[in-house]
Each structure stands twice: as C-alpha cells, then as structure tokens.
C-alpha positions as CSV (number, residue, x, y, z in Angstrom):
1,X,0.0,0.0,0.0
2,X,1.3,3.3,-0.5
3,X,-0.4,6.8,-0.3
4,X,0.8,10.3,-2.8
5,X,0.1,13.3,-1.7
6,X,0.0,17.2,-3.6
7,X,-0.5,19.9,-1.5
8,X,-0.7,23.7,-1.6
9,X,-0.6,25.3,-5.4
10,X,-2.1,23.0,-7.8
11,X,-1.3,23.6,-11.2
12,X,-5.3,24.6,-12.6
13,X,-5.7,24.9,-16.9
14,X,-8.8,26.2,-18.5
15,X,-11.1,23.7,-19.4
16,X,-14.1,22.9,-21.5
17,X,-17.6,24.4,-19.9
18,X,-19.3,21.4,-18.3
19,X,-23.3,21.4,-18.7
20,X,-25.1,19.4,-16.7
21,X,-28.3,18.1,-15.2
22,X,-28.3,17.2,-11.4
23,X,-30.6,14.3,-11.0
24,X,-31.2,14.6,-7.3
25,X,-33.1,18.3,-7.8
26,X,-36.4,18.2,-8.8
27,X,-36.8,19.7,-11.7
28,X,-33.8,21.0,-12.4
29,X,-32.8,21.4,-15.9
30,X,-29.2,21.8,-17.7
31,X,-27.1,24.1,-16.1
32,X,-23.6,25.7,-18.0
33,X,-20.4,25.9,-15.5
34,X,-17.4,27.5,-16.3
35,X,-14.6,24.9,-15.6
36,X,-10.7,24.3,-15.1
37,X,-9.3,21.0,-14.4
38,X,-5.8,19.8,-12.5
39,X,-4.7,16.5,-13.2
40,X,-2.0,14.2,-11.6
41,X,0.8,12.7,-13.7
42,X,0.7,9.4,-13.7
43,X,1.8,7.4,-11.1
44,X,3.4,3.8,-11.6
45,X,2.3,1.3,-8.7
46,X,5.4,-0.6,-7.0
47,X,3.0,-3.6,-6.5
48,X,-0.1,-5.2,-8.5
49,X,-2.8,-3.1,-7.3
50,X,-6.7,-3.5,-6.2
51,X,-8.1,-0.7,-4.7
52,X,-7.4,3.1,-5.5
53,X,-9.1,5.5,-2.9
54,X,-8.5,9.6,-3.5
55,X,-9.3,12.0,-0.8
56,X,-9.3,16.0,-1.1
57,X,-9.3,18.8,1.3
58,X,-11.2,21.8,-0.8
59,X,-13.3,24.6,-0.2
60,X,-16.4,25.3,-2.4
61,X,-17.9,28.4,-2.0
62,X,-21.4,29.5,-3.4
63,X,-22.1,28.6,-7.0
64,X,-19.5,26.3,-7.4
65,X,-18.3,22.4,-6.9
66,X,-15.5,20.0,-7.5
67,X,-15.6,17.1,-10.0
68,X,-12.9,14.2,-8.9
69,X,-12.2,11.6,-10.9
70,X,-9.6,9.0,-11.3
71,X,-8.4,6.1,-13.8
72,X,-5.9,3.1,-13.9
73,X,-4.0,1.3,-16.2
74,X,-4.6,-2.5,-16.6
75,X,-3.7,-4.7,-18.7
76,X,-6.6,-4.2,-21.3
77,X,-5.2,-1.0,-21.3
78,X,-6.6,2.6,-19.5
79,X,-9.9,2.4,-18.1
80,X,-12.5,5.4,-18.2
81,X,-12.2,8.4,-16.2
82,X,-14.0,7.4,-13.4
83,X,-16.1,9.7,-11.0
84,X,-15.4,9.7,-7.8
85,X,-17.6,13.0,-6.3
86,X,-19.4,15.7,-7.1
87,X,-18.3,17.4,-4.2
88,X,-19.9,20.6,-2.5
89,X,-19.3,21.8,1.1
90,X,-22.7,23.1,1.8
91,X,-25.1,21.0,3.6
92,X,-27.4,19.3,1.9
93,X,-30.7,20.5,3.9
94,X,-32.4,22.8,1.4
95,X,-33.3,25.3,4.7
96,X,-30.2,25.1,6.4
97,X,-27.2,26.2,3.5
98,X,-27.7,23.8,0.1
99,X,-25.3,23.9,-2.5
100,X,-25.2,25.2,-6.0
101,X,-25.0,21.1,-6.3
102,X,-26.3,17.7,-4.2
103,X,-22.8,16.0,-2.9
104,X,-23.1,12.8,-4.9
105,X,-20.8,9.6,-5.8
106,X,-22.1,8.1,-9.1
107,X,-23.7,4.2,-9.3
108,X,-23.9,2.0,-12.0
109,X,-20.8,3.1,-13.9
110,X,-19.5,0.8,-16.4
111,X,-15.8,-0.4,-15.6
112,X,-14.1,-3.4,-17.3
113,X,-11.9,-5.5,-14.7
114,X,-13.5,-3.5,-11.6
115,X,-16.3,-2.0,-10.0
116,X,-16.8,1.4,-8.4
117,X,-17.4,1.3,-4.4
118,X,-18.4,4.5,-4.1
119,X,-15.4,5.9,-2.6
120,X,-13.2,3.5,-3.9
121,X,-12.2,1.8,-7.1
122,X,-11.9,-1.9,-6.6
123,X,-10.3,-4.0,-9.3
124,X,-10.9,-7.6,-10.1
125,X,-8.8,-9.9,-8.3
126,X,-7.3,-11.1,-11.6
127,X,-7.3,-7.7,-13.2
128,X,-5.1,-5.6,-11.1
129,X,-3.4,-2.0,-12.4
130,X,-0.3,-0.8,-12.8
131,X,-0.8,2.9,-12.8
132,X,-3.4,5.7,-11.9
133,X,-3.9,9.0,-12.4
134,X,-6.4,11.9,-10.5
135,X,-7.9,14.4,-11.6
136,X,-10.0,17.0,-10.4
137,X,-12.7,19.6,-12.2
138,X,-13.4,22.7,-10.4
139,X,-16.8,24.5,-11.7
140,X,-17.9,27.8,-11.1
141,X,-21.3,29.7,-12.3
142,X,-19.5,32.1,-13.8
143,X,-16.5,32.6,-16.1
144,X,-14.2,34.7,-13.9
145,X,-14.7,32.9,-10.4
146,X,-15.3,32.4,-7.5
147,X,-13.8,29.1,-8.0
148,X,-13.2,26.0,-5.4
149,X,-9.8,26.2,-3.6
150,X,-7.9,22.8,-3.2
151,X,-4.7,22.8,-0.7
152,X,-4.5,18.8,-0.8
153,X,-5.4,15.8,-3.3
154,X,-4.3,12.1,-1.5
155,X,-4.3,8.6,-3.4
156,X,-4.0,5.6,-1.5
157,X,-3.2,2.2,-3.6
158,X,-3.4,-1.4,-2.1
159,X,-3.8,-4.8,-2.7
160,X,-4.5,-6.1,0.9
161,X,-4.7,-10.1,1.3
162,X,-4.7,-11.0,5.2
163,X,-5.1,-14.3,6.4
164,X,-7.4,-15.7,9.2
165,X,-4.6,-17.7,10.4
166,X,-2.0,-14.7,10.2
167,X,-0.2,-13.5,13.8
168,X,-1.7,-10.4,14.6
169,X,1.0,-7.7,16.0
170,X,3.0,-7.1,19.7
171,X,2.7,-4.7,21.2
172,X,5.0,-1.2,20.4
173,X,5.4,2.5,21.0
174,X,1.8,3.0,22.6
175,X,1.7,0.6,25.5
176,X,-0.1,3.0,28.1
177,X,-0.8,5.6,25.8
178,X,-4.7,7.5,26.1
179,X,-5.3,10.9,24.4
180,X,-8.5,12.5,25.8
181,X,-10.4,12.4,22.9
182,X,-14.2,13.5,23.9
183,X,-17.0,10.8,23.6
184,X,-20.2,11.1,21.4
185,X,-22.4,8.0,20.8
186,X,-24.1,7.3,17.6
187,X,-27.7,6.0,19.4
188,X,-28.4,9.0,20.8
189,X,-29.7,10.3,17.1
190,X,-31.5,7.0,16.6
191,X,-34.6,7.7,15.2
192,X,-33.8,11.2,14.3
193,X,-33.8,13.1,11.1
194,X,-34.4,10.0,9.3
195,X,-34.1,11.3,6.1
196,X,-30.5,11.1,6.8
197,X,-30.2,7.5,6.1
198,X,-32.3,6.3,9.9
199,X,-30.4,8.4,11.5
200,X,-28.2,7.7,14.4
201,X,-28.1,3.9,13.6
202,X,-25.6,4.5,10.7
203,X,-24.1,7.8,11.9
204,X,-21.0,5.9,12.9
205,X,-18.2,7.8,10.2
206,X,-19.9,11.5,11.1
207,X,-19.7,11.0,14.7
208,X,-16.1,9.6,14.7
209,X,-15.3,12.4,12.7
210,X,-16.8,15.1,14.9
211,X,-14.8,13.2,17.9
212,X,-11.6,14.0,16.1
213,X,-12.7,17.7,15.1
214,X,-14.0,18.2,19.1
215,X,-10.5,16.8,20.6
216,X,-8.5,19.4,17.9
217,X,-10.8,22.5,18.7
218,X,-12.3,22.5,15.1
219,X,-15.7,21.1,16.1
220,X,-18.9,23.5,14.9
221,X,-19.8,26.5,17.1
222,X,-23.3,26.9,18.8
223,X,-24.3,29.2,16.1
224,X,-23.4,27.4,13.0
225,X,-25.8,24.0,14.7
226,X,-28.3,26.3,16.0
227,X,-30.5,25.0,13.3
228,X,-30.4,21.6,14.9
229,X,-32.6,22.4,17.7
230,X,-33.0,21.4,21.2
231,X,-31.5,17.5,19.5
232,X,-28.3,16.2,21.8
233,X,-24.4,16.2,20.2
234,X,-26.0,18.8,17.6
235,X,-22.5,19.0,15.7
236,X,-22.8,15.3,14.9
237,X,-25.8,15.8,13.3
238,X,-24.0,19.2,11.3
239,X,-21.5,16.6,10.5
240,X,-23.9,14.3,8.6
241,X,-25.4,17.2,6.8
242,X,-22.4,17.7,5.4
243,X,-21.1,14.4,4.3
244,X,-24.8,12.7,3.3
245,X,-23.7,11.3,-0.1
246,X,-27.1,10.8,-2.3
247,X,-26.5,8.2,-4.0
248,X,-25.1,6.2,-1.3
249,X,-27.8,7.0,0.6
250,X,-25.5,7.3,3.7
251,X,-23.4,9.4,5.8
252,X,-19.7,7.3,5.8
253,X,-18.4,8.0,2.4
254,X,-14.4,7.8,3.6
255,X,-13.1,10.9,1.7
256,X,-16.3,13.0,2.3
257,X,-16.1,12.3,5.9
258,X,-12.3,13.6,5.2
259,X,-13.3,16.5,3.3
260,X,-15.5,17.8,5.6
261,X,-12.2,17.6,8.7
262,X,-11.1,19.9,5.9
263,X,-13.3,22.4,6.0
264,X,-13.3,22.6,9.5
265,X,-9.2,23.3,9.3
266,X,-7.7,20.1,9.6
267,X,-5.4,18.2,7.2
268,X,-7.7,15.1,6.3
269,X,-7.2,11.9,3.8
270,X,-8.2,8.2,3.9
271,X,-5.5,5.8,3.8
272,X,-4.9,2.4,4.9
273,X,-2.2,1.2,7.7
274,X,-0.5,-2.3,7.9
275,X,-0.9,-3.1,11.6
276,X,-1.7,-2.1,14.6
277,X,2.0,-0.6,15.8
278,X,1.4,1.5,12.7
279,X,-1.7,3.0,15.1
280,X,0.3,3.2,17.4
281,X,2.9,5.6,16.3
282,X,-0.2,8.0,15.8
283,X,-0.9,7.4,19.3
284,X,2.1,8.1,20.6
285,X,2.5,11.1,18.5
286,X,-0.5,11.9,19.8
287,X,-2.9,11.7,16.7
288,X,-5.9,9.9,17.2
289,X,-7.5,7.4,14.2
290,X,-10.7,6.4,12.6
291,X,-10.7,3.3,11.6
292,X,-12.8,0.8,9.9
293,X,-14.0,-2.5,11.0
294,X,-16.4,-5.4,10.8
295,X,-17.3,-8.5,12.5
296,X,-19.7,-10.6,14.0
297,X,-20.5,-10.6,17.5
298,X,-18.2,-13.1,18.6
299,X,-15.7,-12.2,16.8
300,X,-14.9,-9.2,19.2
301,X,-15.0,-9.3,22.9
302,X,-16.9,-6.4,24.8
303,X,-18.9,-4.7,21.5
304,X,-22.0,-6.6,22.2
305,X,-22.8,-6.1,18.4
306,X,-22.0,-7.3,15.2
307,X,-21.5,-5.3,12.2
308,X,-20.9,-5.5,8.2
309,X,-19.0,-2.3,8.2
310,X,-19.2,0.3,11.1
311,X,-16.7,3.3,11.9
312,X,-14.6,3.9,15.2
313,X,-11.9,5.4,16.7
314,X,-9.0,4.6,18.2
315,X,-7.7,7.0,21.4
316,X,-5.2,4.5,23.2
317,X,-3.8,1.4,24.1
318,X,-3.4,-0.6,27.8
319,X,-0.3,-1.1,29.1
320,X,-0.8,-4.7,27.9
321,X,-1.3,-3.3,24.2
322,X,-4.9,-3.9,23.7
323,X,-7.0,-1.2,22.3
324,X,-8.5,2.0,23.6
325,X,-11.8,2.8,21.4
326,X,-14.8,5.5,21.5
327,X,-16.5,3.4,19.5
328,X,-19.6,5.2,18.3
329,X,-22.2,2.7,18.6
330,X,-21.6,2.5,22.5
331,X,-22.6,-1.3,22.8
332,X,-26.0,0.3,21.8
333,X,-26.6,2.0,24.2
334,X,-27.8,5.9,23.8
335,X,-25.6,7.4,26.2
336,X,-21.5,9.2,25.7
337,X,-20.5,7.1,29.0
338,X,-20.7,4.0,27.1
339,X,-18.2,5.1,24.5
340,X,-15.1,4.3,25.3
341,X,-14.6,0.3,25.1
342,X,-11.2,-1.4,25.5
343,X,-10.8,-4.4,23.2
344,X,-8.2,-7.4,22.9
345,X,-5.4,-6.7,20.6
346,X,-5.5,-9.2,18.4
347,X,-9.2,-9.9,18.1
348,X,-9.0,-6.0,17.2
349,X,-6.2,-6.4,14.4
350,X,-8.3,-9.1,12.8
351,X,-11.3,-7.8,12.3
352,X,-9.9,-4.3,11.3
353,X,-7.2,-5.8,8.9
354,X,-8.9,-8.8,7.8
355,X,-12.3,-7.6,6.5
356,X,-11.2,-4.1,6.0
357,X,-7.7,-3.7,5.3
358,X,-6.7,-1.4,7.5
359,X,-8.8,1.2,6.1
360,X,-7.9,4.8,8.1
361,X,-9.0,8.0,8.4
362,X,-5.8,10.5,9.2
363,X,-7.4,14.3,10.3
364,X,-5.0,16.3,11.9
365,X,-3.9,20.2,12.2
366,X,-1.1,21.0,9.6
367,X,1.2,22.2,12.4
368,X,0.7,18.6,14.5
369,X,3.4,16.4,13.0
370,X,3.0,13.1,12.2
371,X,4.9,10.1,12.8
372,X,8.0,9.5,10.5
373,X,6.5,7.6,7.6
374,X,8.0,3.6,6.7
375,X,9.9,3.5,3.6
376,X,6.4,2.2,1.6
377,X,5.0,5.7,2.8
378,X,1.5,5.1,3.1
379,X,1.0,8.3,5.1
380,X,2.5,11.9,4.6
C-alpha cells in the first residue's frame, strides 16, 4: 500500500464548460459551468494493485463544486475516467445552506476489470493496475470565479490479502498511551432526522469524525448548529449534513467524511495502515484514528454487536497493548458514558485488517506532525 500526496498550489488549466443536469433536484434542468481541471501525472504502482481511494481537502464556496475523478491502467489498457464526487461543502438541507449542487458519488458506472465502491475503485482480483492518475474539475457559475480552492489531493493504492490464520501484531510505542479524545455515541440520534439515512443507527463515520474535530478544537460552534434544535451532540448531526452522499444513501463515504475535517481546518485523507504498531505511532505522536472494521458478534469481545461495516476510533492502548476505542455505537446503548470500550489486541487487528484492510481515516492540524512515515510511505 502506499499513499501520494499534492499539496498547496495545484497547477489549474482552463477547461471545456461542463453542462449538466443534477438528477437529485427536482426539476432542475441543464445548467452551463465554467470549468478548469488539474490533473496528476501518472503514477506507476510498486505492487499489482486493487483498490485506489483519492481523498481532497477543498473549499467550495457558493455557486461552485468539485468534480474528482480518477483512472488506472490495466492490462486491457486505460480504463474510463472514473467519478469519484461531485463534491460541494454546503449541507445538503435545502433550509439550512444547500449547495449550488447535491454532494453525490455516481452508481452503475460501467468499468471493465473493476467496479466502483463509491469511494473507492476496486479491481478484479485477476485484473489488477499498474498505474493511476487523478484528476479534479473545479466548476464555477461564472467565467471569472469564484472558483473551489484545493490545498490537498491524496491517493492511496493497495492490494491487501490478510489471512485468518495470520499473527496479529506485539505490542509497540503506545503501550499506556490514552489521548482524551471526547465521547459522542451514535444511538443517541436513533430515530432522528431519518431522512439522513435512519439516523443515528448508521451515523457511525460523522460522529467519529466530529470526535476528532471536538479533541482538535475544530468542532462546529453553537451558532453554525443552532438550526439543529433542542437535539443532543447537535454537531454530529452538522457533521452528517455535510457528508450525506445521495447516491449512497449514507453518511460514511471515507473521503467525504475527510473533506468535511477539511473544511473545518484540519489536514484530512483516507488511507490504509499495515498493523496495529502503525496505530500506534499516531498514538504516541498523539494523533488519534478512525478506523474501519467489521465482524460478528463473537468475533470481538466487549462490543456486544456485530457489524458488516461500522466506523470507530482509536484514542489509546493498555499497558498490555490492547486497544482503547470510543466506539460510536456504545454497545447500543444511547448514552457518551458507554463510549469508550477497551478491546483485545489481536481480536481487534483481525477484524480491522482482515475484513477491511486497514482502512484509516488520518485528520490532523497542519502544524501537528505526524509520525515518521515507513519507507512504503502510506502516510504523509
């Protein structure tokens, strides 16, 4: 796995107008946007790769959005340009700050060798790539601007295989190690604003996320979720409103949850780590994760749930090395208290490596350093 990074001035050309139609407004007819596209070089994977997973930290004020889109090259030769997002920062309440566009991912596109996941292209098994480029469409009402400002585009490649069988990790760096990262549980939204996907039981990503923002001081003032109401952890619910992907139908899109940290003034991507002492140097460096897991109930000691795919993060490890989580869904139970869970090392490793390859969320200031990255650099 390894992750590529451009930051700060992007190099923007003029582009073709774009018009378009956005299905998810009533109504709506063809609309002209001005346009002007960056676009990667290519990169050439060190490995046979699977999965390619961009991530973008942008700005979009009013009347505009961002296009992303990505290809790779297999054996059959380059695929299509593939979209990724139509990405807008505003939420996606019509009342409470829509967008000149509905943040979208795209279904049913037609790939040979692959499929699009929403936030990810997966290839097939027997059809991996060998290169990749992104690219990124920034579209404006007008000629002249205002335009979307990008300060980072991430990539991560992978082809992850782990074993059942496999040893999980020892533990490292961490042993003892808890940041204070505050609590918010996912049930407490259960059955609210239900047009948000059924609310708080699949709020998992947004709340992890605004756990992250809270602990850096980036989390949404009083004012900007006084449109909430009287609900509890009102900047979770802020959180979903902007990160609800339509198409997904859903709030944990990786890189929109990313984006969003962006917005807010962190330095956010999705990437994927190789172990557990890989979490651990964030820990000790004093970073907390998101991670991504799933598992059935027995499979993990002390959840008291099972889960096809479900967001957490990790804050710490015991001095024995097992791992310190707030874990969102709080054994399902409505209440912060019942956040933080500890669970065993290796049952932890498995299920997070094994089902989903160490899939990451990384949200940080700019001027917290991170760990030094392994020589594979799969963060930056």
């Amino acid at each position: 796995m390894t992750l590529t990074v451009w930051e700060d001035e992007l190099d923007w050309l003029p582009a073709e107008p774009v018009e378009h139609t956005d299905a998810w407004v009533e109504g709506a007819g063809p609309v002209r946007w001005s346009a002007r596209r960056w676009e990667s070089p290519v990169v050439d994977s060190t490995f046979e790769a699977l999965e390619l997973v961009p991530s973008w930290n942008a700005q979009t004020p009013a009347g505009t959005w961002l296009l992303v889109e990505g290809r790779v090259l297999q054996a059959s030769g380059w695929s299509p340009w593939l979209t990724f997002a139509r990405w807008t920062d505003a939420g996606v309440d019509p009342d409470h700050g829509g967008g000149a566009m509905v943040r979208t991912t795209v279904k049913d596109q037609p790939v040979e060798g692959g499929r699009m996941a929403h936030d990810a292209f997966v290839a097939d098994p027997a059809s991996p790539f060998s290169a990749w480029q992104v690219r990124l469409t920034a579209l404006s009402e007008r000629d002249h601007g205002p335009w979307p400002t990008v300060s980072l585009v991430a990539a991560c490649v992978s082809a992850v295989t782990v074993g059942a069988d496999e040893p999980t990790s020892r533990p490292g760096v961490a042993r003892g190690v808890e940041i204070a990262v505050p609590p918010h549980s996912q049930r407490l939204h259960v059955d609210t604003f239900a047009h948000w996907d059924e609310g708080g039981q699949s709020w998992c990503s947004p709340t992890s996320t605004t756990m992250l923002l809270e602990h850096w001081g980036h989390a949404p003032t009083a004012d900007e979720t006084a449109w909430v109401g009287d609900r509890p952890d009102p900047a979770v619910v802020h959180a979903v409103s902007r990160v609800y992907d339509a198409a997904f139908a859903g709030a944990g899109n990786w890189a929109f949850n990313a984006a969003y940290a962006a917005t807010r003034g962190l330095r956010a991507y999705v990437t994927r780590l190789r172990d557990l002492t890989e979490v651990e140097a964030f820990v000790a460096a004093g970073v907390p994760v998101v991670v991504s897991v799933a598992f059935e109930p027995e499979q993990l000691d002390g959840a008291g749930y099972g889960t096809s795919g479900h967001l957490l993060t990790v804050v710490g490890f015991t001095p024995e090395g097992d791992v310190v989580s707030n874990d969102p869904n709080s054994h399902r139970i409505p209440s912060n208290d019942e956040v933080r869970t500890v669970y065993r090392r290796d049952q932890f490793e498995r299920v997070w490596l094994g089902t989903n390859g160490g899939m990451t969320y990384v949200m940080h200031p700019a001027d917290h350093p991170l760990p030094p990255p392994p020589a594979e650099a799969n963060w930056a």
